[in-house]
C-alpha positions in Angstrom: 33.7 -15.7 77.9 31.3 -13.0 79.6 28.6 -11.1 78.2 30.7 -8.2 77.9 33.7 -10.1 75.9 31.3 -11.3 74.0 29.8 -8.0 72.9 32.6 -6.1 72.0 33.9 -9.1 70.0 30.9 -9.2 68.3 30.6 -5.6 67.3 34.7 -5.7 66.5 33.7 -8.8 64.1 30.3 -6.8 62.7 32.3 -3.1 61.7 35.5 -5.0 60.3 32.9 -6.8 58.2 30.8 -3.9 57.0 34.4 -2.5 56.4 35.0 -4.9 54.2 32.0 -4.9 52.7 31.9 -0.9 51.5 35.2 -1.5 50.5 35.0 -4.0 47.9 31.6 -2.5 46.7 34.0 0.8 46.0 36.8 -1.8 44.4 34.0 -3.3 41.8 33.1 0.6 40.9 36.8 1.1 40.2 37.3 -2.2 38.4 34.3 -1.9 36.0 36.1 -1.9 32.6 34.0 0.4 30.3 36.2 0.2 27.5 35.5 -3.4 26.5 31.4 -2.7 26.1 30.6 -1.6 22.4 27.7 1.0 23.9 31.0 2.6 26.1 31.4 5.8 24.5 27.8 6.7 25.2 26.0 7.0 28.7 23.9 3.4 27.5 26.0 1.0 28.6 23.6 -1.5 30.0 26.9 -2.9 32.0 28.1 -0.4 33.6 24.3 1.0 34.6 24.2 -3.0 36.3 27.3 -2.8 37.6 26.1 0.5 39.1 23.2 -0.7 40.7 25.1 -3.5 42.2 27.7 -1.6 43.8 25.1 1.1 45.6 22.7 -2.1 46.4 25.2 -4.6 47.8 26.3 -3.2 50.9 22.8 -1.9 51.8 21.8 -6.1 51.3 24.4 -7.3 53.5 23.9 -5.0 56.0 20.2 -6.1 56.4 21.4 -9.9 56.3 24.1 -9.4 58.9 20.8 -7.7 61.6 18.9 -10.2 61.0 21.3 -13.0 61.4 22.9 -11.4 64.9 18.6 -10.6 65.9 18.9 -14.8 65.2 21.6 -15.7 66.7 20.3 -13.1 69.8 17.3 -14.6 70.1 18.6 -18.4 70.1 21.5 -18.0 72.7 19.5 -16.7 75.0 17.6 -19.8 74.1 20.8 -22.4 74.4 21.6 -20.6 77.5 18.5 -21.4 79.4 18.2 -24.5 78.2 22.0 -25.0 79.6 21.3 -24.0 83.1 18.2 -26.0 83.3 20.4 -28.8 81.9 22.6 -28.7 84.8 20.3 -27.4 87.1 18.1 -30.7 86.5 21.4 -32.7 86.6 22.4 -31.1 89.8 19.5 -32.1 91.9 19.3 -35.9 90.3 23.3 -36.4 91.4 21.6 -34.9 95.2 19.6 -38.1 95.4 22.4 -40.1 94.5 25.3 -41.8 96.5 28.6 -41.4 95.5 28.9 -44.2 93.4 25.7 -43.6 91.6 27.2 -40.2 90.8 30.1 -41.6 89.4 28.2 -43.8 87.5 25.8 -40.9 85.6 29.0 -38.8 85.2 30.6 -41.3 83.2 26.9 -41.8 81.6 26.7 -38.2 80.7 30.0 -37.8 79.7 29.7 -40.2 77.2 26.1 -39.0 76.2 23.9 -41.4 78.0 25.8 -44.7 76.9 28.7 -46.7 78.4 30.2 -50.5 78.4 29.8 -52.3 82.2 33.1 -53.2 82.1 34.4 -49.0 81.8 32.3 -48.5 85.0 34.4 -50.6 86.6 37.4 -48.3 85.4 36.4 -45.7 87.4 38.4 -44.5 90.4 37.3 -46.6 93.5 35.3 -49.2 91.6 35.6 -53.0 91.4 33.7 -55.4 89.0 31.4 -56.2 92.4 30.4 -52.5 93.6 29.8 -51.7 89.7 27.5 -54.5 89.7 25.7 -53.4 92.4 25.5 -49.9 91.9 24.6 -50.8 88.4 21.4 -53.0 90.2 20.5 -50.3 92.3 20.0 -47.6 89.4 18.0 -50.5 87.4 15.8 -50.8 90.1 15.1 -47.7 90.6 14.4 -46.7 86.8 17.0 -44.5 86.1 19.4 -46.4 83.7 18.6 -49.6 81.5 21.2 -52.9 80.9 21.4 -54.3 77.6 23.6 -57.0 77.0 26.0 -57.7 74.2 28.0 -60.8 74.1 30.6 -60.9 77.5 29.4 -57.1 78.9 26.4 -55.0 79.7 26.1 -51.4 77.7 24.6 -49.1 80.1 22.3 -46.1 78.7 20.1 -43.9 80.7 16.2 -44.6 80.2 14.3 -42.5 78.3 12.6 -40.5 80.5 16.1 -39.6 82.1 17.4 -39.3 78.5 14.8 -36.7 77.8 15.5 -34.7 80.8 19.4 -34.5 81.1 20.6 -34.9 77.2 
């Protein structure tokens, strides 16, 4: 969804709510039964002054929560989104270095958030259990993944300084 979308939804969402909101601080006022306190028939009743208080103070206290969380939530997807494009911006110019293989490889890494079974590689369109291996190899070599091995197969993971920088 684009910025504008995203806006307009937003401020749809944020007047329905303060809608809402006035309204049922109105409905309390209304729904305040004097009758049942003993001090109703004079201008003490410690209820209805409460009840008072709460309806004129309510809306004025989620209002202020509702700025503060949207200044939040502003302020950290702006956050998320820069840390998204550097993300695939960083992921981007790894898969330049890579042949096509290797890219299929730290796809299938990424996709399944930096971990993956040997024999799934092999899975992969255009793969055998021989060009796996070796594509697997070339990536050890050259630092980017790590091979652990469990029983019969090989789980793949990313190494941590890869890790750090992609996930």
């Amino acid at each position: 969804m684009d910025k504008n979308k995203k806006l307009i939804v937003g401020i749809i969402i944020l007047v329905a709510f303060l809608y809402i909101v006035f309204n049922i601080s109105t409905l309390l006022a209304n729904v305040a039964d004097v009758n049942m306190c003993p001090a109703a028939m004079t201008n003490n009743c410690v209820h209805k002054q409460e009840l008072d208080f709460l309806v004129s103070v309510l809306p004025l206290i989620i209002s202020i929560a509702v700025v503060v969380g949207a200044g939040i939530y502003y302020l950290m997807g702006e956050q998320m989104e820069s840390k998204e494009h550097s993300l695939k911006k960083n992921t981007e110019i790894l898969l330049k270095f890579l042949s096509q293989d290797e890219q299929k490889l730290v796809n299938a890494l990424i996709e399944n958030e930096g971990r993956v079974l040997q024999a799934e590689i092999t899975r992969l369109p255009g793969m055998t259990k021989v060009k796996s291996h070796r594509v697997v190899q070339r990536l050890l070599d050259r630092g980017v993944i790590e091979k652990d091995s469990v029983g019969k197969t090989n789980i793949i993971r990313f190494s941590k300084e890869i890790k750090e920088g992609l996930l």
